[in-house]
C-alpha positions as CSV (number, residue, x, y, z in Angstrom):
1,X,-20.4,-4.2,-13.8
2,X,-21.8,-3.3,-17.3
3,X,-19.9,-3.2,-20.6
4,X,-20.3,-0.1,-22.9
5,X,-18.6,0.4,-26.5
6,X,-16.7,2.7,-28.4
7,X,-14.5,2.3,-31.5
8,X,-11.0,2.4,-31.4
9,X,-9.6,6.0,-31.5
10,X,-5.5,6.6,-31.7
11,X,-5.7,8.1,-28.2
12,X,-6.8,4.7,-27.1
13,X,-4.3,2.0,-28.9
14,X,-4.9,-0.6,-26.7
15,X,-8.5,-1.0,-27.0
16,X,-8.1,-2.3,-30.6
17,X,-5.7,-5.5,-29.1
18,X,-7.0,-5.4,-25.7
19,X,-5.5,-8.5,-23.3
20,X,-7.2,-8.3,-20.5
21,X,-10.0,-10.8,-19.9
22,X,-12.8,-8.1,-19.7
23,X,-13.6,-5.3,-22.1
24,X,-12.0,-2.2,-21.2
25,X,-15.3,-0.1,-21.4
26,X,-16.3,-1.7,-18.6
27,X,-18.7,0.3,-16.0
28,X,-18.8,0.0,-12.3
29,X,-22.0,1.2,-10.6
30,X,-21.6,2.8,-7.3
31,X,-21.3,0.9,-4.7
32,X,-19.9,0.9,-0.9
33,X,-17.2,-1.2,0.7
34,X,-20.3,-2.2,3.4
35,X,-22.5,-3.2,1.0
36,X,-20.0,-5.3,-1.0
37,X,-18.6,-7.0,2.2
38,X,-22.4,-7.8,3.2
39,X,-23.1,-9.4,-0.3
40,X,-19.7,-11.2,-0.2
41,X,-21.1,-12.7,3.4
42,X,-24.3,-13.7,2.6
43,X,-22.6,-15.8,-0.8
44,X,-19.5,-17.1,1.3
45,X,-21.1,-17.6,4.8
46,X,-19.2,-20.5,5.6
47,X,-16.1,-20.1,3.4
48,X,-13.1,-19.4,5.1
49,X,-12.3,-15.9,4.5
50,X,-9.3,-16.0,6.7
51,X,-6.4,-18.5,7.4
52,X,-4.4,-17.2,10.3
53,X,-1.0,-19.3,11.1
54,X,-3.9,-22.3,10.7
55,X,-6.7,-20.9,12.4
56,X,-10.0,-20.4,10.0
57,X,-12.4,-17.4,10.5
58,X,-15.2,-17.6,8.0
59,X,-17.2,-14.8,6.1
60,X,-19.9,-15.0,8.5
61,X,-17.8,-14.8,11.7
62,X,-15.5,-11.7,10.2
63,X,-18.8,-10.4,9.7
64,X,-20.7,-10.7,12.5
65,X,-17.7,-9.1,14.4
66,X,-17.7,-6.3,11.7
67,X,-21.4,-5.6,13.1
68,X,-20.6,-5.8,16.7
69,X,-17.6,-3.5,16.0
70,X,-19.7,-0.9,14.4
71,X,-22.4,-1.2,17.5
72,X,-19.8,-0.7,19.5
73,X,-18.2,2.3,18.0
74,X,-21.7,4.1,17.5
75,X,-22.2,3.7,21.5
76,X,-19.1,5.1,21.9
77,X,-20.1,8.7,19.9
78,X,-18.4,7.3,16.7
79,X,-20.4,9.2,13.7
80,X,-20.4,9.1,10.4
81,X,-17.4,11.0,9.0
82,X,-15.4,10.7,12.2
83,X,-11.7,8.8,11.6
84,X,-11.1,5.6,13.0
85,X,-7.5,4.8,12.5
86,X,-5.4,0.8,12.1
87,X,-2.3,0.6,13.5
88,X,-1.6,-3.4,13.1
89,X,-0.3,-5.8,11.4
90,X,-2.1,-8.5,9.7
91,X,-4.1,-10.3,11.8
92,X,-7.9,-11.1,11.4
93,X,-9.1,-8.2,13.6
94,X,-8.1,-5.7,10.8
95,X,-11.0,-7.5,8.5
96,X,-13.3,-7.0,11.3
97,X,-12.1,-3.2,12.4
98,X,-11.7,-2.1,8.6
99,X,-15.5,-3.5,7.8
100,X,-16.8,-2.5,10.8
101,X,-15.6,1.5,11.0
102,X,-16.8,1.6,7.4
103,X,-20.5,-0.1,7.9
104,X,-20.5,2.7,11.5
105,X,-20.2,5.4,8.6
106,X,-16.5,6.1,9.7
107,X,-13.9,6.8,8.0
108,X,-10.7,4.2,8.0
109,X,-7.1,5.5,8.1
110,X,-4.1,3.0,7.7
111,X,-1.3,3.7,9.4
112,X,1.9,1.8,9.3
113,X,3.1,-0.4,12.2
114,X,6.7,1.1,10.8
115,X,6.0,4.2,11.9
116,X,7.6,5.7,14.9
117,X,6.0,7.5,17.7
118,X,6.8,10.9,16.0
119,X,5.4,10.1,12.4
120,X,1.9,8.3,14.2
121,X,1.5,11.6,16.4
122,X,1.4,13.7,13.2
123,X,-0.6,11.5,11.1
124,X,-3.2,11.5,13.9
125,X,-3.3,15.1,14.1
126,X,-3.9,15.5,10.7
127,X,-6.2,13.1,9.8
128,X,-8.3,13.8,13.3
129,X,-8.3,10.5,14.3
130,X,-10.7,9.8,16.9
131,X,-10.0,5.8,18.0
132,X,-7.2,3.6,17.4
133,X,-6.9,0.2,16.9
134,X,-3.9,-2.0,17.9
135,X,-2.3,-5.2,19.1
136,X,-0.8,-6.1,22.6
137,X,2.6,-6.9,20.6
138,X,5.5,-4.8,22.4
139,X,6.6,-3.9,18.9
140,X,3.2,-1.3,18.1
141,X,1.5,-0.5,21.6
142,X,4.1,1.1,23.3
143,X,4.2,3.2,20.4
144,X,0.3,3.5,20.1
145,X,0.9,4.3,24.1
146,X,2.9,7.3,23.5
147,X,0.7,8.6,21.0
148,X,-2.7,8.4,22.9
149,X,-0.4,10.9,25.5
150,X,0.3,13.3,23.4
151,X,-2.2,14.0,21.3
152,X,-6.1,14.8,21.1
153,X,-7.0,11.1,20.5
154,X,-9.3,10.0,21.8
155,X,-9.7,5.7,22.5
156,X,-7.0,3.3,22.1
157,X,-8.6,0.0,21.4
158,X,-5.6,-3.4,22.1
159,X,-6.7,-6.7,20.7
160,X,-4.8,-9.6,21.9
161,X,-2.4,-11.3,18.9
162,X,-2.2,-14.8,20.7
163,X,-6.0,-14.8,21.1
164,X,-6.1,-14.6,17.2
165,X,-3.8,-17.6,17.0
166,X,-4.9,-21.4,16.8
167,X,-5.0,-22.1,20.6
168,X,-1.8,-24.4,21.1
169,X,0.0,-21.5,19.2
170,X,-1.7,-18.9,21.4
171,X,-1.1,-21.0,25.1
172,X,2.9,-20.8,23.8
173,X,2.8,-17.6,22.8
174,X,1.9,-16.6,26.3
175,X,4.0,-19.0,28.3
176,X,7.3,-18.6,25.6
177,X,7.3,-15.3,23.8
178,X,6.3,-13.0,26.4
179,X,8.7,-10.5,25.9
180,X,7.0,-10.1,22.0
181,X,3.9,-8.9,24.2
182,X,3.0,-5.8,26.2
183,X,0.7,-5.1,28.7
184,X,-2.4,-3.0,28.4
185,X,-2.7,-0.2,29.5
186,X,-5.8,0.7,32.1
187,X,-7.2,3.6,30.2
188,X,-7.3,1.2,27.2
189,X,-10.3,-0.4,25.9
190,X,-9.8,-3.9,25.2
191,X,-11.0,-5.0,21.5
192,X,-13.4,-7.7,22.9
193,X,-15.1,-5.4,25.1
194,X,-15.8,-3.1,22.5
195,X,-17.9,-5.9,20.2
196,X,-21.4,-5.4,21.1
197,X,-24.0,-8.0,20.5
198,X,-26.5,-5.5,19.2
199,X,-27.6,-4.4,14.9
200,X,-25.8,-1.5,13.9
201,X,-27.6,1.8,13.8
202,X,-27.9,1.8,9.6
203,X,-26.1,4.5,8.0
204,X,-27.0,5.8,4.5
205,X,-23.4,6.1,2.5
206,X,-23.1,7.8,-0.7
207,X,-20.5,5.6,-2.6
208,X,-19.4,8.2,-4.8
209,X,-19.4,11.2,-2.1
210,X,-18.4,9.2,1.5
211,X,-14.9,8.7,2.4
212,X,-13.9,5.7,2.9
213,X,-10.8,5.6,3.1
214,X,-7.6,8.4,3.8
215,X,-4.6,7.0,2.5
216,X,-1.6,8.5,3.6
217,X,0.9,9.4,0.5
218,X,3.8,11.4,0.8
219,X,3.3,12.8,-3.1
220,X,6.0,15.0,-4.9
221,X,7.4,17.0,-2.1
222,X,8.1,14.2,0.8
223,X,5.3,15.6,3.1
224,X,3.0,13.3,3.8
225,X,-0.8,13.8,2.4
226,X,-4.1,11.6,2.8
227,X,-5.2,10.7,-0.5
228,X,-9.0,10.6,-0.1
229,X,-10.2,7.6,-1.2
230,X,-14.3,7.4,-1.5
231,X,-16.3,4.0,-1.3
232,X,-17.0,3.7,-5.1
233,X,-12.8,4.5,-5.5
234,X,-12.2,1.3,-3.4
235,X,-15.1,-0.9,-4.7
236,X,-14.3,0.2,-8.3
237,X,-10.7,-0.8,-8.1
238,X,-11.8,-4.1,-6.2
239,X,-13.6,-5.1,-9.3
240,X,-11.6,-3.5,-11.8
241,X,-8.7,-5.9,-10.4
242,X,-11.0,-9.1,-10.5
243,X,-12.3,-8.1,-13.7
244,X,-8.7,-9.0,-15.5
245,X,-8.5,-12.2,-13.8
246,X,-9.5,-15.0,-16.4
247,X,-9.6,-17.6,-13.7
248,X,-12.3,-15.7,-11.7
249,X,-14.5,-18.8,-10.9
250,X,-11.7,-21.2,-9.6
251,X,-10.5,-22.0,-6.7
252,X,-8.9,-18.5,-4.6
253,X,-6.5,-19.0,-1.8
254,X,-4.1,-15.7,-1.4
255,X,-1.5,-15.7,0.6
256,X,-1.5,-12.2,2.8
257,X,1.5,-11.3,3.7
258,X,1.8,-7.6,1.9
259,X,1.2,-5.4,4.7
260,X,-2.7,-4.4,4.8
261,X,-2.3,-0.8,5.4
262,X,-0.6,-0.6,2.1
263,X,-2.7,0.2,-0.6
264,X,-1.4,-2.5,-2.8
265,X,-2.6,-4.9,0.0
266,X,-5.7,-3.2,0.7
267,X,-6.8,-3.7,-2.6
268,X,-5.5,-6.8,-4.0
269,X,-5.4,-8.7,-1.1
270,X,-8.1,-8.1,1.2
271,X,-11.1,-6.1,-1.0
272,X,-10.8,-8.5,-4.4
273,X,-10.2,-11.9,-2.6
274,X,-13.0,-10.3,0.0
275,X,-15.3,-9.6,-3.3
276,X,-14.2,-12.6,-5.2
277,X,-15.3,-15.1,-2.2
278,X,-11.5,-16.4,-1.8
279,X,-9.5,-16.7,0.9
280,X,-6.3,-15.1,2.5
281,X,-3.4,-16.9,4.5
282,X,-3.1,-14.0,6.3
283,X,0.6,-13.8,7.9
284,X,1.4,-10.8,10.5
285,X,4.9,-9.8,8.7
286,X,7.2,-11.3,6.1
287,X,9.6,-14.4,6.9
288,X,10.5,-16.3,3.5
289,X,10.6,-19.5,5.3
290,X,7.4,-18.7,7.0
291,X,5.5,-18.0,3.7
292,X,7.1,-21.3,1.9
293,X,5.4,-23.1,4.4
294,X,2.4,-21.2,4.4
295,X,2.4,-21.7,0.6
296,X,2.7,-24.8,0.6
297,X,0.5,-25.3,3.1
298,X,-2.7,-24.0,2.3
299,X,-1.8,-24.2,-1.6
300,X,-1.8,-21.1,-2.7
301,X,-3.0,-19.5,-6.2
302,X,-1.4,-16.5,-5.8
303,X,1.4,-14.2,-3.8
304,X,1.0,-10.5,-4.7
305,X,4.2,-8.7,-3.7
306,X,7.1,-6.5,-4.4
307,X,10.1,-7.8,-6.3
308,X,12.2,-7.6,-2.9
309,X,9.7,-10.4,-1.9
310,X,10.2,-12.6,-4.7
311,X,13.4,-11.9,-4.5
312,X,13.9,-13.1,-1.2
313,X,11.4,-16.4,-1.6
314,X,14.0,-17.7,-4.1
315,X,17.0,-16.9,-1.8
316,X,15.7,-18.6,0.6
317,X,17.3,-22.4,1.1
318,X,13.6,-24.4,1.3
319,X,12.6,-22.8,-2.1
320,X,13.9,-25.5,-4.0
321,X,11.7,-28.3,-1.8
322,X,8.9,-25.7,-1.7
323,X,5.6,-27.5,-3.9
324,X,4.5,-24.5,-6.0
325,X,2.3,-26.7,-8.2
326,X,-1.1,-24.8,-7.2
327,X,0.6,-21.4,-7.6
328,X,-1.0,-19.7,-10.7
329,X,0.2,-16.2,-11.3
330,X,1.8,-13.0,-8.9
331,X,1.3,-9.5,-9.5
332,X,4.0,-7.6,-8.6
333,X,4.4,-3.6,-7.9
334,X,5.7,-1.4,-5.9
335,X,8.8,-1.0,-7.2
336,X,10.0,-2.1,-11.0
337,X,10.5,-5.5,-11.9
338,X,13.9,-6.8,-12.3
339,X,13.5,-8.9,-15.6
340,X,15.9,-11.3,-14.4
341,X,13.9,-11.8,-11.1
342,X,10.8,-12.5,-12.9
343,X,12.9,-14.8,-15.3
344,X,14.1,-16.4,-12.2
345,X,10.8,-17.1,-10.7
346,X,8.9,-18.2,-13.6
347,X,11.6,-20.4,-14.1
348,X,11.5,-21.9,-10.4
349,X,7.6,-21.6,-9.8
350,X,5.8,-22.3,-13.3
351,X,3.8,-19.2,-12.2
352,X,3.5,-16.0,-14.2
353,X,5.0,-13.1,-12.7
354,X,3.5,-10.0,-14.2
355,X,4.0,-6.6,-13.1
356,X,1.4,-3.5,-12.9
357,X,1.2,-0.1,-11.8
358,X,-0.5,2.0,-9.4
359,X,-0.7,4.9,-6.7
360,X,-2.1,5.6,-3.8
361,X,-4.2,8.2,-5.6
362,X,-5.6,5.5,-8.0
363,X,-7.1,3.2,-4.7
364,X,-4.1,0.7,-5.5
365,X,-4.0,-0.2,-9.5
366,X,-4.3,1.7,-12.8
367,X,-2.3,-1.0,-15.3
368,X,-1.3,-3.9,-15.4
369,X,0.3,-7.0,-17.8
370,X,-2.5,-9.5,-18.8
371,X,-2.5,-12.7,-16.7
372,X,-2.7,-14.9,-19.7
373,X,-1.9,-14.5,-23.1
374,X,1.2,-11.7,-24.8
375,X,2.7,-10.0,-22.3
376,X,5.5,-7.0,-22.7
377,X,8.6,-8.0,-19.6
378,X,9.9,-4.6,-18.5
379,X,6.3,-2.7,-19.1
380,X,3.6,-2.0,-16.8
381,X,1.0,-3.4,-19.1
382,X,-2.3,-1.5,-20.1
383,X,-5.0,0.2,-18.7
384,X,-7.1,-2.1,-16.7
385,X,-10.8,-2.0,-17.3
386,X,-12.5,1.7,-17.0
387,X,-9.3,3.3,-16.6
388,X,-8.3,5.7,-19.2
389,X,-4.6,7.3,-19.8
390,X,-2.5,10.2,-21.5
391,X,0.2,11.6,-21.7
392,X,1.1,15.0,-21.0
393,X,3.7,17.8,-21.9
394,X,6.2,17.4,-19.7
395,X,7.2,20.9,-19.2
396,X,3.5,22.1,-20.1
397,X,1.0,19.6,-18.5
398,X,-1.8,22.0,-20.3
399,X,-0.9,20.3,-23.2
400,X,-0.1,16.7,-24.2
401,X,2.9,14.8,-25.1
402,X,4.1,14.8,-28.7
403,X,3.0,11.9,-30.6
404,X,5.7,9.1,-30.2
405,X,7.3,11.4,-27.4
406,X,7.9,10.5,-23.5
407,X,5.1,12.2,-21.3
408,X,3.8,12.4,-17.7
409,X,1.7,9.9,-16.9
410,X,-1.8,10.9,-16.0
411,X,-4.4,8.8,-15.6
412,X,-8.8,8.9,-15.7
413,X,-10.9,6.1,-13.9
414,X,-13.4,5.5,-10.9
415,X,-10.3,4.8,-8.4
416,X,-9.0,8.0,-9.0
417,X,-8.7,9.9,-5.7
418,X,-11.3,13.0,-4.6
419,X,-8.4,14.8,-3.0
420,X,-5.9,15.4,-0.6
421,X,-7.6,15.7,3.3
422,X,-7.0,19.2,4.0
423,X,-4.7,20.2,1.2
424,X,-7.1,21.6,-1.6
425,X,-3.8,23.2,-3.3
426,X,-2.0,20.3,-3.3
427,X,-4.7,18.3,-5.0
428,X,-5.0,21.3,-7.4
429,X,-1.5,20.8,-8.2
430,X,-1.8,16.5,-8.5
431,X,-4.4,17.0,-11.8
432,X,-4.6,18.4,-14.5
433,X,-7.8,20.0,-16.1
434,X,-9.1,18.7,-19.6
435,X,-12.2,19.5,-21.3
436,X,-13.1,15.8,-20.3
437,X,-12.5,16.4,-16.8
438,X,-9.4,15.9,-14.4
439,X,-6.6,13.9,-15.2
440,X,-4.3,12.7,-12.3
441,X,-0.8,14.0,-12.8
442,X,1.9,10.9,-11.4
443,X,4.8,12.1,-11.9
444,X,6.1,9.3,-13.4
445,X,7.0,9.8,-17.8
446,X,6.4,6.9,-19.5
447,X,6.4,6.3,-23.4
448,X,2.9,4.4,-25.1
449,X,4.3,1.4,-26.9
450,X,2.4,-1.0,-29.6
451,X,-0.8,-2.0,-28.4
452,X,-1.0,0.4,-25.8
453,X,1.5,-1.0,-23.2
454,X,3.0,1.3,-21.4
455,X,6.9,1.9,-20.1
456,X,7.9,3.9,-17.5
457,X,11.2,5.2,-18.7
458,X,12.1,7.9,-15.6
459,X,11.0,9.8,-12.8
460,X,9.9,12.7,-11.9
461,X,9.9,12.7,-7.9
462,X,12.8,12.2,-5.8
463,X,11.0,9.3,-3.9
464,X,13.2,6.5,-2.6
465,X,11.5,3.0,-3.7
466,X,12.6,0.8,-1.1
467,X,11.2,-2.9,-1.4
468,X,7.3,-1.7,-2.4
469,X,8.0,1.4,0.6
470,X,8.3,5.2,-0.6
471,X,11.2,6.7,1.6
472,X,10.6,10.6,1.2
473,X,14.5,12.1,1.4
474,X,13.4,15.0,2.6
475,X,12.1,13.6,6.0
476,X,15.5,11.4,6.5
477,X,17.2,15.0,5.9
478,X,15.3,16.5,8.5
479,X,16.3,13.9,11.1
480,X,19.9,14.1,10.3
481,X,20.0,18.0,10.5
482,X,18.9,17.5,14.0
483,X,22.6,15.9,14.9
484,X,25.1,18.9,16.2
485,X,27.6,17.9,14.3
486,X,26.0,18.1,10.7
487,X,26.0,20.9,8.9
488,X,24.3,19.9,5.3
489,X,22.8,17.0,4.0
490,X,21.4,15.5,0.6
491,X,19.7,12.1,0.6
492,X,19.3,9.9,-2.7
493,X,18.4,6.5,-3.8
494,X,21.3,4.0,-4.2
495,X,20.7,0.7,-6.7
496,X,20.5,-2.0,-4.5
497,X,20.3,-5.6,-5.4
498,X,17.6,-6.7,-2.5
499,X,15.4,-3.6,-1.8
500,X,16.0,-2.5,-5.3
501,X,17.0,0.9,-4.4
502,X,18.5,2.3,-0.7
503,X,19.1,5.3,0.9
504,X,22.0,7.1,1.2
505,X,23.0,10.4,3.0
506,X,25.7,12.9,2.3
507,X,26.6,14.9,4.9
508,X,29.1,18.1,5.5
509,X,30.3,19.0,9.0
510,X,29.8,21.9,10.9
511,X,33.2,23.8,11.1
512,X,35.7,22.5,13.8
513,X,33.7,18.7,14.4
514,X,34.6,15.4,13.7
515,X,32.6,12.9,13.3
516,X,32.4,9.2,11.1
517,X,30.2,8.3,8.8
518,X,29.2,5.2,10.7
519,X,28.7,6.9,14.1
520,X,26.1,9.2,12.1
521,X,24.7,6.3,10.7
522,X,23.8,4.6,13.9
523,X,22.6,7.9,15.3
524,X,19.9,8.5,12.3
525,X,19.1,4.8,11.7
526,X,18.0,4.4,15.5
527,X,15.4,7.1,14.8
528,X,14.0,6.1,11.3
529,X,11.5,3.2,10.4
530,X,12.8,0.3,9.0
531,X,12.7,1.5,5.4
532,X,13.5,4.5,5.6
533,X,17.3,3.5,6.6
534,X,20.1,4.7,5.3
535,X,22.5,1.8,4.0
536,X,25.7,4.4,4.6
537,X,26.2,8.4,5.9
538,X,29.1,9.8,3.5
539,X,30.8,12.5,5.1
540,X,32.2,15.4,2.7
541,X,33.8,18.8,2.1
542,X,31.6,20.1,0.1
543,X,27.8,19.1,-1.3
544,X,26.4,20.5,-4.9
545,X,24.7,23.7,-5.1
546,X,22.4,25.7,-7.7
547,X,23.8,29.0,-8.7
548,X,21.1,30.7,-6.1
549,X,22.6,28.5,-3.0
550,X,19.9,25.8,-3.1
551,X,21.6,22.3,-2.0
552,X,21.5,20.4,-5.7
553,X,20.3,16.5,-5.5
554,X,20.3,16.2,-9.1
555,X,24.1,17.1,-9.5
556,X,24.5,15.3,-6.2
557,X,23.3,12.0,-8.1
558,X,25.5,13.0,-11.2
559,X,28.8,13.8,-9.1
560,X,28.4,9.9,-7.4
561,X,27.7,8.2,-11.5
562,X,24.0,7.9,-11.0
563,X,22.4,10.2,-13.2
């Protein structure tokens, strides 16, 4: 990275006070997620890059198997462009797949192990998937199963989870927990078979032009969209996050357990501790307990999550005999930061809790509160490093905000998105054209405070933040519609003291039926992912409507006291 400079101007109030390690007119040449892993692996060649339930895999192993996996996918047909899609949880065979596809000249798409059958089917469609990639756990290949038979995909590729483990944990695994396993299927290929011991054809990758990454997002209307994320967005936001680190040349030991095919994780987790030569105590889902120990355990700096998480880690009854002497600071996002939470954990940890702000369209983070030095609790911090930020009108984006006024959010830097896959419109309506180029619209209105710290004061979009998860009311609706019995529904986000926000349905009846509001809840929550569950189904007479007929979730949110 190079460093430029620029006076202060008022359209830039936190340069003048900047407290972030690095000087925001910071420059990051082009470069792709390849090329950085490769550099990373010829530094770190023997430092653990991965800590799996106790089992080390170095740079150089995660690397070589990165290579063998994109041999293996070019002998398959796999070209440049083509989409290779991740359907796991955290395990060390996403390192290697998510490396590998990208060094082939593929393109990587994340898709959640939450999903159901349904929502993987139409996210493979649209995204064109070509090969899959998935674990023998009975919890994802079943699902993976279903999709590979109805739809035009092409090769399902099933690593084995208790071949990742250390081998005592493995062997028990087997012999103990084989009902958490499923078998694989003939017409599978088997992840080991696929790792040929043979160089890569090269493949030339513009950073600034090549995909690297299609991000599905479900935006402002609830249907979901693949942010397209190019190499230099990723690599960019990789280095922008490590460049407001001040600790950047001590010891680095993360502990994974945000879920990788979350942008959040995908960027501060794996790319920065992959860039900064650190490594990750990678855990396949959250258990409290579990990541106390693992804390503990490998003494880890640093636990990015969402304040659900936290929460939770203090709840827990070990957290009191849980060593968090090593622990230096946690970003949090996802969802806003409970100021008593953060209180909470400071308190209990001696670790900062700060919290920042980003998108799926920004690669993962766009602000953030300093690590060191003045903070502003209940902010989102400033632009980090190369990022730029204005406000706009919020009735006419063509403009912007008032001085002193609340605006849209819209923000400038290399991580900002190319596009939406497929959906020029909708990426025509997500920015917003200046004479200094595009300007990505969030969606969120946020006020510019002192020093350029910013506050996010409402929200635009009906999304449902669920514990770090965006729960899209619109596709819950659509599930519930499909019961006989229910003639109109409206859901809405509900405070909640754990996930920070829930969804809840209202429902009318179809004339003549009865039915509860429980029975309809364990109807729709047997067919929804685990976040997007509702915590109740009201049943009513009536539901709010716009003078034209149109069902009204504002006034819905009113009529219950939370407007």
């Amino acid at each position: 990275m190079s460093v430029s400079t620029a006076a202060a101007s008022p359209s830039q109030p936190w340069q003048g006070h900047y407290a972030h390690p690095t000087p925001w007119d910071t420059t990051f040449p082009p470069l792709s997620v390849p090329q950085m892993f490769a550099d990373s692996a010829a530094r770190f060649a023997n430092r653990p890059l991965v800590d799996f339930m106790g089992r080390s895999f170095t740079y150089a192993e995660l690397w070589r198997d990165a290579r063998a996996f994109a041999a293996g996918l070019q002998q398959l047909g796999i070209d440049k462009g083509d989409r290779v899609g991740l359907f796991l949880p955290n395990v060390p065979i996403y390192v290697a797949a998510y490396y590998g596809a990208m060094l082939a000249g593929a393109t990587v798409v994340n898709f959640s192990p939450l999903y159901t059958a349904a929502e993987l089917t139409a996210q493979v469609a649209d995204s064109g998937t070509r090969l899959l990639v998935t674990v023998d756990s009975s919890a994802l290949l079943p699902t993976a199963e279903a999709v590979m038979a109805q739809s035009a995909l092409e090769w399902l590729v099933v690593g084995s989870l208790a071949g990742q483990l250390p081998w005592f944990k493995g062997l028990a695994m087997r012999l103990l927990a084989r009902k958490s396993l499923a078998p694989v299927p003939e017409q599978a290929l088997h992840w080991d078979d696929l790792l040929v011991d043979a160089a890569p054809a090269p493949v030339t990758l513009d950073p600034e032009e090549d995909l690297a990454l299609l991000q599905y997002t479900g935006g402002t209307t609830g249907t979901p969209k693949g942010a397209m994320l190019t190499h230099q967005n990723i690599t960019a936001n990789t280095r922008q996050v490590e460049a407001i680190d001040p600790r950047q040349d001590e010891r680095d030991m993360i502990v994974g357990v945000l879920p990788m095919f979350h942008v959040f994780a995908n960027i501060c987790v794996l790319n920065r501790t992959v860039a900064h030569g650190g490594c990750i105590a990678m855990l396949p889902r959250f258990d409290a307990g579990q990541a106390l120990k693992t804390l503990a355990r490998v003494k880890a700096t640093a636990i990015p999550g969402v304040p659900t998480m936290y929460q939770a880690l203090l709840d827990h009854p070990n957290c009191g005999k849980t060593d968090f002497s090593s622990l230096r600071v946690c970003i949090s996002g996802g969802a806003p930061l409970p100021q008593p939470l953060k209180q909470r954990f400071e308190a209990m940890t001696g670790a900062r809790l700060i919290e920042g702000y980003g998108l799926t369209e920004t690669a993962g983070v766009a602000t953030a509160n300093p690590y060191e030095g003045e903070e502003r609790p209940g902010t989102i911090g400033q632009p980090i490093p190369g990022t730029r930020i204005r406000l706009l009108d919020k009735e006419d984006p063509s403009q912007d905000a008032p001085a002193g006024e609340p605006g849209e959010l819209a923000i400038q830097g290399p991580q900002v998105m190319r596009g939406y896959w497929r959906r020029p419109e909708a990426a025509l309506a997500a920015f917003a054209e200046r004479p200094d180029g595009r300007w990505l619209r969030t969606g969120d209105v946020a006020v510019l405070e002192a020093g350029g710290y910013l506050r996010i004061v409402d929200r635009i979009k009906d999304m449902i933040a669920v514990g770090g998860f965006k729960v899209f009311p619109s596709e819950v609706e659509a599930v519930l519609l499909r019961h006989p019995a229910v003639k109109e529904a409206l859901v809405i986000g509900v405070p909640d003291p754990y996930r920070g926000e829930a969804p809840r349905a209202y429902v009318t009846l179809q004339d003549g039926v009865t039915e509860t509001g429980e029975g309809l809840a364990n109807w729709l929550n047997a067919q929804l992912g685990k976040h997007e569950r509702v915590d109740s189904v009201v049943v009513r007479d009536s539901l709010p409507k716009t003078m034209i007929g149109k069902l009204d979730r504002k006034a819905l949110r009113t009529e219950v006291g939370l407007a």
